[in-house]
PADREN-928390 format. One record per residue (C-alpha): residue number from 1; x, y, z; chain. Coordinates in steps of 0.05 Angstrom, whole numbers, always signed. Layout:
BEGIN
 seq     xx     yy     zz mol
 NUM      X      Y      Z   A
...
// end
This chain:
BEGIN
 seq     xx     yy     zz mol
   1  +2045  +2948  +1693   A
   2  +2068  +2890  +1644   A
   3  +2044  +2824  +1678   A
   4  +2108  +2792  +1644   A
   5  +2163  +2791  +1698   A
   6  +2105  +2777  +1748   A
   7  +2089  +2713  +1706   A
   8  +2164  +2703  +1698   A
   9  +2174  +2701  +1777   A
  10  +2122  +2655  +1784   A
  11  +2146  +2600  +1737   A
  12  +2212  +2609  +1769   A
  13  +2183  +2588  +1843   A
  14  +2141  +2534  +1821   A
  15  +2200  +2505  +1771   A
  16  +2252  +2515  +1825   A
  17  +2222  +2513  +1901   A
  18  +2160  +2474  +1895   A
  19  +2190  +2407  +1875   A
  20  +2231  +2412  +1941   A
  21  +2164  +2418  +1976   A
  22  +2135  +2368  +1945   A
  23  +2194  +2317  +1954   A
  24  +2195  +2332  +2027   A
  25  +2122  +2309  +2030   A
  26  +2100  +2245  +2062   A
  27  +2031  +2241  +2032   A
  28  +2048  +2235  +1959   A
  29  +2073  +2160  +1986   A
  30  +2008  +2155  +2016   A
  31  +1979  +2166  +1949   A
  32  +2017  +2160  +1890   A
  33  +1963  +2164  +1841   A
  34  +1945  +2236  +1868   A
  35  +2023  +2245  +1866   A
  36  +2034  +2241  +1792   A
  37  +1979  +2296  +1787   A
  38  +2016  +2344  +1829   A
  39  +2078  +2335  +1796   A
  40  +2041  +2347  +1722   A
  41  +2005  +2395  +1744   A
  42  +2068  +2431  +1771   A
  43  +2091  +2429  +1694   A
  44  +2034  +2441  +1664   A
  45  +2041  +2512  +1706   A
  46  +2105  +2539  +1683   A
  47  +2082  +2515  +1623   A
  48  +2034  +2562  +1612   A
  49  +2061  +2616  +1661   A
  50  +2115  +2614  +1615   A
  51  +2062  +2622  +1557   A
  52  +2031  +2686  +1577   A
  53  +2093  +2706  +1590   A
  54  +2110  +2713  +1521   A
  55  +2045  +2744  +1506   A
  56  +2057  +2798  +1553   A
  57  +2131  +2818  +1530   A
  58  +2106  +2830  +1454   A
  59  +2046  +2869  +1480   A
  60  +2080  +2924  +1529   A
  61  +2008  +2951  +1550   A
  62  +1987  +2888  +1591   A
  63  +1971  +2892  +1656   A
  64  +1955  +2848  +1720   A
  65  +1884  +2873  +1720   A
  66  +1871  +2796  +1704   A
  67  +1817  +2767  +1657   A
  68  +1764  +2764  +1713   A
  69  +1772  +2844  +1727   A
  70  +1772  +2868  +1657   A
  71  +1783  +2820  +1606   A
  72  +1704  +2810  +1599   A
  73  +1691  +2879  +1561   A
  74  +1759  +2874  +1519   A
  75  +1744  +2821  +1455   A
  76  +1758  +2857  +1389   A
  77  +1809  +2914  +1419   A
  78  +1882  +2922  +1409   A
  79  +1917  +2966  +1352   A
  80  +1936  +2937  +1290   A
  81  +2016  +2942  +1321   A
  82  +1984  +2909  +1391   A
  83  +1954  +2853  +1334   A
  84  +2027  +2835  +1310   A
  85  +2065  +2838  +1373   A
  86  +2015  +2787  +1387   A
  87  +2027  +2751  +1333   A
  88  +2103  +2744  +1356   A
  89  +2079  +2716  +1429   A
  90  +2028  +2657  +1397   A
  91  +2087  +2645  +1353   A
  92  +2129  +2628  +1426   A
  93  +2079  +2588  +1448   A
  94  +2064  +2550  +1389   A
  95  +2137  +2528  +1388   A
  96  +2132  +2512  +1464   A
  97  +2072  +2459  +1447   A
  98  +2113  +2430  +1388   A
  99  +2169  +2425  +1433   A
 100  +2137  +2382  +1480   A
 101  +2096  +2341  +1431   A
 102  +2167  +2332  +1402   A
 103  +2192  +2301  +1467   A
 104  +2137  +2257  +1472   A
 105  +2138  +2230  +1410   A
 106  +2212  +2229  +1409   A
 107  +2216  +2190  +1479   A
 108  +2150  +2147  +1454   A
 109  +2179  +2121  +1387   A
 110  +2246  +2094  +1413   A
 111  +2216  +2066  +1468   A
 112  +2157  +2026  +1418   A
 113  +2214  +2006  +1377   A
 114  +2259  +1979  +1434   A
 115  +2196  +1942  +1451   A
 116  +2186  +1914  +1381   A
 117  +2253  +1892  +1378   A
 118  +2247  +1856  +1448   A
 119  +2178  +1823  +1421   A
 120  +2207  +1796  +1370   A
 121  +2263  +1760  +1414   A
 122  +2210  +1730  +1459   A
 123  +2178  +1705  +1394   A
 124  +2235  +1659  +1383   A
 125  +2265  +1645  +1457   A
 126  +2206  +1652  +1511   A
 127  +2145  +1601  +1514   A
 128  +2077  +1624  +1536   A
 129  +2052  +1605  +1615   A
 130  +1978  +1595  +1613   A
 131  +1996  +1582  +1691   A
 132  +2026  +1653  +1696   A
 133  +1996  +1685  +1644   A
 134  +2058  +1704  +1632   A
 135  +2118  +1690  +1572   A
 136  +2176  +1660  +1615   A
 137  +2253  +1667  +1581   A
 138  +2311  +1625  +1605   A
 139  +2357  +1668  +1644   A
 140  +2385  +1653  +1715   A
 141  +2372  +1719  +1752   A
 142  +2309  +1736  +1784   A
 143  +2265  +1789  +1738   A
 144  +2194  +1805  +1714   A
 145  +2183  +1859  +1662   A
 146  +2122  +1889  +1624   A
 147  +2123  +1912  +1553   A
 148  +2065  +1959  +1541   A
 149  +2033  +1978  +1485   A
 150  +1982  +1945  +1428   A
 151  +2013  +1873  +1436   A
 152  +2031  +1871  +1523   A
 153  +2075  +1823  +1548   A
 154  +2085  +1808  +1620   A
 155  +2157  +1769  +1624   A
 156  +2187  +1734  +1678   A
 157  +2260  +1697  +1670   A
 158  +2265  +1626  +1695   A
 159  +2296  +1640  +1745   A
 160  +2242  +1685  +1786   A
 161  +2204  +1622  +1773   A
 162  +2240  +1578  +1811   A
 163  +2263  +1627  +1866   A
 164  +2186  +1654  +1876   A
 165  +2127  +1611  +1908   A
 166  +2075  +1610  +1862   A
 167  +2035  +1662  +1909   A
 168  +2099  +1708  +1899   A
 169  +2100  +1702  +1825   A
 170  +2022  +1722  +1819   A
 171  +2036  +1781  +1863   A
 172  +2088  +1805  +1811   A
 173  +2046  +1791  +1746   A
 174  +1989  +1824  +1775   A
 175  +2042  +1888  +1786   A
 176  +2061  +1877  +1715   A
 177  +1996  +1878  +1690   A
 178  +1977  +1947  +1736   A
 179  +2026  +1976  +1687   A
 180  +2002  +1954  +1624   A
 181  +1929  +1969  +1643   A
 182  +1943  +2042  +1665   A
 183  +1987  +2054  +1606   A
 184  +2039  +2081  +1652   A
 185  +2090  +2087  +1593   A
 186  +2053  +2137  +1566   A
 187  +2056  +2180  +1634   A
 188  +2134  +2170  +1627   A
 189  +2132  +2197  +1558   A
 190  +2099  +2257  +1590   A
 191  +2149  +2265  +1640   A
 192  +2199  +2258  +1601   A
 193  +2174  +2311  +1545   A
 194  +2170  +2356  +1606   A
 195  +2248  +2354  +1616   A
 196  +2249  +2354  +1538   A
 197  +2225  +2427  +1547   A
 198  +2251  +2448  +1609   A
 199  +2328  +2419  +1613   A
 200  +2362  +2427  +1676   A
 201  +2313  +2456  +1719   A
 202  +2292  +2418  +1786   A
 203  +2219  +2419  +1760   A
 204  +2247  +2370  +1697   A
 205  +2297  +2323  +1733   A
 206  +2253  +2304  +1793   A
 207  +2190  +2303  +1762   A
 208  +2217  +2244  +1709   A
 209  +2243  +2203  +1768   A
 210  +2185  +2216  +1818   A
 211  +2133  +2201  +1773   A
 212  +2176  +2137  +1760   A
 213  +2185  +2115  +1827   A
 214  +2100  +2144  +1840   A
 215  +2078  +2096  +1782   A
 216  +2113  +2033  +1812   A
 217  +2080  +2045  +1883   A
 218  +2016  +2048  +1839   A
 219  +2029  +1983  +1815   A
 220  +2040  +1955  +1884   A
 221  +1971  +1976  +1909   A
 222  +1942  +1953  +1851   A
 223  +1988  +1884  +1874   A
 224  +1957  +1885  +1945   A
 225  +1885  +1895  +1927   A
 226  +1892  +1812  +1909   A
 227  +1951  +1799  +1955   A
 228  +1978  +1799  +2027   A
 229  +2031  +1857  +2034   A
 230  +2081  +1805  +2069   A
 231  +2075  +1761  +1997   A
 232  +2091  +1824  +1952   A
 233  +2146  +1845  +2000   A
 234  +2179  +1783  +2003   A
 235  +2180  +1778  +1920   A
 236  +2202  +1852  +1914   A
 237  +2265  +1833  +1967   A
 238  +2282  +1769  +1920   A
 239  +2267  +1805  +1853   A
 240  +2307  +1863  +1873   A
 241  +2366  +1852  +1824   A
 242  +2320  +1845  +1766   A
 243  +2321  +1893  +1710   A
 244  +2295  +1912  +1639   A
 245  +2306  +1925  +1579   A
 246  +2291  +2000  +1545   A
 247  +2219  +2011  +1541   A
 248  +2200  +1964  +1589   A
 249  +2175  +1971  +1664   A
 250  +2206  +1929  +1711   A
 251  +2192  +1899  +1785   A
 252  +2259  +1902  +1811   A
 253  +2306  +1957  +1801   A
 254  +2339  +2017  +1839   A
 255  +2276  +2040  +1878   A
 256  +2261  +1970  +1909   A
 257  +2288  +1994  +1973   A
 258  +2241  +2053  +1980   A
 259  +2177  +2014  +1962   A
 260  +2194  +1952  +2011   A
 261  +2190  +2008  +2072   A
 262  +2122  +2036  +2041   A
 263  +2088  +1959  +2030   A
 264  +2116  +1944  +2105   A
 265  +2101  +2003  +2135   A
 266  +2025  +2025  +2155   A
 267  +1973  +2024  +2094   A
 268  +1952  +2100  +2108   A
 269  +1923  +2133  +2047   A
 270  +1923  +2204  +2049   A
 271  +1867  +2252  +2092   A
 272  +1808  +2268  +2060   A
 273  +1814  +2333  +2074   A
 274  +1893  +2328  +2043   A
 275  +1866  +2301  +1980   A
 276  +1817  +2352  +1971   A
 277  +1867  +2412  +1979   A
 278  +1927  +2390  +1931   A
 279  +1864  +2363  +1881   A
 280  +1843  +2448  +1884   A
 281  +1913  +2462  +1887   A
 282  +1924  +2416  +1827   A
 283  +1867  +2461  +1792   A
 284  +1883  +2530  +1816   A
 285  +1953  +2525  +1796   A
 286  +1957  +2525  +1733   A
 287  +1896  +2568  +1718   A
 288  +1926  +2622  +1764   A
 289  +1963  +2655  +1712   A
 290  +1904  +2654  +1674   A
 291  +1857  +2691  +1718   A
 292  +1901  +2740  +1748   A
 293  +1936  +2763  +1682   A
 294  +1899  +2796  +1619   A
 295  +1939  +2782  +1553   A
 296  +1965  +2828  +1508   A
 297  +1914  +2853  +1457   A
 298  +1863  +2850  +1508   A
 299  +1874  +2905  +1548   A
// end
């Protein structure tokens, strides 16, 4: 039996049903961190489920005998034909890697140039806040913004500073600066090169805004390690109409609302024992595919 429509199906549930699952969840809140791996590793499985598949449809003999059955004896076998169709299936997946590496880099490179651009500006108008430790730029409406990358920035407008007790403002550096030291715009460029290769599935459009919304609740725990969740609460509510420019990661924004009732609500983290299934989970799922299916040519 060809293991293809088998590997097929199973890219289809994970890519379609399991991001409802998921997003009905309360514990990814609980832990973001552990969050963002679920989601990746929920790409990463049709991915290569979709990988295999290809493998199997130019090799008609492959079966679901799986590599731990009889995969172990098979090195060096396959017909010359077998050897060709073969060829035609690492040819797929080749262009399946280039097409994400394409997204990344593609959704990395205009967002390093928006930032250049942007550094530049702050150059001219913004003055550095040994205070802060922070560049502060005149403009009247509450914001704080990182820009990432080999020259960070952590900017706040003028007129966060003179809404914000000084408490408040370290609060929202220190969320800033949870950003630029987890390099969390290179997670979005991996989200994003996810829905670079898989437009218009569920999988592709809720994984780029969860792991969005996942990194800023991060940030805030990072935040409340040094600070009192009543102090970053009260700056998220006043720096909620902030925004940023492209390429930047900002305090405020559309998903303020959602983290105020997480930092007010009870600091649970997620069960032990809940951490250590979706962490197997995390690892199973994506090497499923790969123990359960032998590749063509292998047979």
């Amino acid at each position: 039996m060809n293991a293809a429509p088998a590997l097929l199906g199973y890219a289809a549930a994970v890519g379609t049903l399991a991001p409802g699952v998921l997003l009905r969840s309360h514990w990814p809140q609980r832990s973001p961190a552990l969050a963002v791996v679920a989601w990746f590793t929920l790409g990463v499985t049709v991915l290569v489920s979709l990988s295999l598949a290809a493998l199997n449809l130019a090799g008609p003999h492959a079966h679901l005998h799986g590599l731990l059955y009889s995969c172990r004896t098979a090195l060096g076998l396959g017909s010359s034909a077998d050897g060709a169709l073969m060829g035609a299936g690492i040819v797929f997946c080749a262009v399946l890697a280039a097409a994400y590496l394409t997204g990344f880099g593609a959704y990395a490179v205009r967002a390093r140039a928006a930032r250049a651009g942007h550094r530049d500006v702050l150059d001219k108008v913004g003055r550095r806040s040994e205070r802060l430790g922070a560049v502060v730029v005149e403009h009247a409406v509450p914001a704080a913004y990182c820009l990432p990358g080999r020259r960070p920035r952590v900017v706040v407008s003028t007129g966060a500073v003179g809404l914000l007790s000084d408490v408040e403002l370290g609060a929202v550096v220190e969320h800033e600066r949870a950003h630029i030291r987890g390099r969390h715009h290179l997670v979005l460029a991996a989200a994003h090169a996810v829905a670079w290769v898989l437009p218009g599935t569920p999988l592709a459009r809720h994984l780029r805004e969860q792991v969005s919304l996942l990194l800023e609740m991060v940030a805030d725990d990072r935040a409340l390690r040094l600070f009192p969740r009543s102090t970053l609460a009260s700056a998220m509510f006043s720096m909620a109409s902030g925004e940023a420019p492209h390429g930047a990661l900002a305090a405020g924004g559309q998903t303020v609302l959602i983290r105020l009732r997480r930092v007010l609500g009870p600091g649970r983290s997620a069960r032990p024992l809940l951490r250590c299934w979706v962490g197997t989970t995390a690892v199973l799922a994506p090497v499923l595919p790969v123990l359960v299916v032998c590749p063509a040519g292998l047979a």
